[in-house]
C-alpha positions as CSV (number, residue, x, y, z in Angstrom):
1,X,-39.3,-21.2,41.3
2,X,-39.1,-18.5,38.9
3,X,-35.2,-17.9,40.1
4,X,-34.4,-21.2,38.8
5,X,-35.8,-20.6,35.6
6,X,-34.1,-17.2,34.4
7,X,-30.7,-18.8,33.9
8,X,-32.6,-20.8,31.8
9,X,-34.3,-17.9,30.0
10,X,-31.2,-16.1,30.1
11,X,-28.9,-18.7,28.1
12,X,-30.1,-18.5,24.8
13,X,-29.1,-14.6,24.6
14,X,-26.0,-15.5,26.1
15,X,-25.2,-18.0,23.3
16,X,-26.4,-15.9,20.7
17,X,-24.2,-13.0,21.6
18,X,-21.2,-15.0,22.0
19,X,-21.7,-17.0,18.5
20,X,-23.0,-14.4,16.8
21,X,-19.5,-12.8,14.9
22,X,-18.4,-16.8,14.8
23,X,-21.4,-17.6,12.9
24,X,-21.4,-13.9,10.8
25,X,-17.6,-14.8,10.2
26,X,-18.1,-18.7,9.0
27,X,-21.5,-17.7,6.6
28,X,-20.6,-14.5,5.2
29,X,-21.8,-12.2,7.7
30,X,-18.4,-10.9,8.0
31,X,-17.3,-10.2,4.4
32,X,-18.9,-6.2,4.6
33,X,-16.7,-5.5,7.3
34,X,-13.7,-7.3,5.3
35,X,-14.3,-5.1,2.3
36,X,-14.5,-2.1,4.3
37,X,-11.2,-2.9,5.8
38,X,-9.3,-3.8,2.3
39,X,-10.5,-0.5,0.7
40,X,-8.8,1.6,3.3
41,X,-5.6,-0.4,2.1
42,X,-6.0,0.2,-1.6
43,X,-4.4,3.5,-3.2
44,X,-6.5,6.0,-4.6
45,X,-8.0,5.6,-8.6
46,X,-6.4,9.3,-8.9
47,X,-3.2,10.7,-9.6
48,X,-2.8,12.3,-6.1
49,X,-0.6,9.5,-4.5
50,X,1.9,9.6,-7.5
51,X,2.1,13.3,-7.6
52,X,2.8,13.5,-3.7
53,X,5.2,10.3,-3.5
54,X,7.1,12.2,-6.6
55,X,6.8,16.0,-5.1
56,X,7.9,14.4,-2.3
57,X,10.9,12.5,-3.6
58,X,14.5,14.2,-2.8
59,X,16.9,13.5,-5.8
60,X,19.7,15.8,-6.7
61,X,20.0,14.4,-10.4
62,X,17.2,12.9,-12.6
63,X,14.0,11.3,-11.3
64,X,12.8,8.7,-13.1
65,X,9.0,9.3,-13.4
66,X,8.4,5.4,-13.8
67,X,10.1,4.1,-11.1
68,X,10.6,7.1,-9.0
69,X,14.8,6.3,-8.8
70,X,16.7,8.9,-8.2
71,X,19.6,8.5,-11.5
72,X,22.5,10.3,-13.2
73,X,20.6,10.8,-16.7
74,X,17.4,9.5,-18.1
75,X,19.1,6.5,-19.9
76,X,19.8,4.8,-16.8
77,X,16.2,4.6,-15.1
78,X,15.6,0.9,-14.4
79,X,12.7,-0.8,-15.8
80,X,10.0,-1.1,-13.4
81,X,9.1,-5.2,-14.1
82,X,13.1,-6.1,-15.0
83,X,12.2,-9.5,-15.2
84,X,9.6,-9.0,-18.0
85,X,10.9,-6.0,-19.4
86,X,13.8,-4.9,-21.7
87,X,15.3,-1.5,-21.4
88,X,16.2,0.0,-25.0
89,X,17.5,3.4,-25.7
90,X,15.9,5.5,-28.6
91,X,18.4,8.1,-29.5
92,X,21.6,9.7,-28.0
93,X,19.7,12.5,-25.9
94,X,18.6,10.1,-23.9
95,X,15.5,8.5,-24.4
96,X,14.2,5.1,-23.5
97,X,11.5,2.7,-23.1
98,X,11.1,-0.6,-21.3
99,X,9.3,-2.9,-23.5
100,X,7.7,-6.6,-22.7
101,X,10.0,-9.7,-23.3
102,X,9.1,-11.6,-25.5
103,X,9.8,-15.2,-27.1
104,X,13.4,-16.0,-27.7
105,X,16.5,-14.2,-26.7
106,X,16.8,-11.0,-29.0
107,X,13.3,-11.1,-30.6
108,X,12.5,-8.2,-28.1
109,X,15.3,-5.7,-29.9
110,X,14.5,-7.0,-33.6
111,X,11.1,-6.2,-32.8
112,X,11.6,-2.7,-31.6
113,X,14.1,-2.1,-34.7
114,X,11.3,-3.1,-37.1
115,X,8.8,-0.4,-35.2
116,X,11.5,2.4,-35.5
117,X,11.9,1.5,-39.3
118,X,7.8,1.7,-39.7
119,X,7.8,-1.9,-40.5
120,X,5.7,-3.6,-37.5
């Protein structure tokens, strides 16, 4: 008699166990693990990963420090965002900044002319 009863005892541990992540995963239970998981993926709040990815870059002319491509001179790093960004060069020695569209087409470049002259 008291064979027949413990699969009877026995089956409410068995469902627990086999429901339990289901259950932790559908309410929340889950969502520490999750976290854990995503902030192995993230990159470090520091400087380190830049300075190794750029120590470690092999480039036998100029390396852009923005972009990390490997150019002729410093005038022809890309813009890192070239569909929301405008390249403009600042002098003839070779320096340039990318700078945020904006509005209608050449209201980027008067706007960057007016902050060279002091007058924005």
């Amino acid at each position: 008699m008291y064979l027949s009863l413990l699969p009877l005892l026995t089956l409410p541990l068995l469902a627990s166990a086999q429901f339990g992540n289901f259950f932790e995963g559908m309410f929340g239970g889950g969502q520490q693990q999750q976290q854990q998981q995503q902030r192995g993926q993230n990159v470090a709040s520091d400087s380190q990963w830049y300075q190794n990815t750029y120590d470690g870059a092999s480039c036998s002319n100029y390396l852009c420090p923005g972009t990390l491509a490997c150019v002729d001179k410093p005038t022809h790093c890309p813009c890192a965002w070239p569909d929301v960004e405008e390249k403009f060069e600042l002098d003839p020695d070779g320096m340039a900044i990318c700078v945020s569209k904006s509005g209608a087409e050449g209201m980027t470049k008067l706007k960057v002319e007016l902050a060279r002259k002091g007058l924005l």
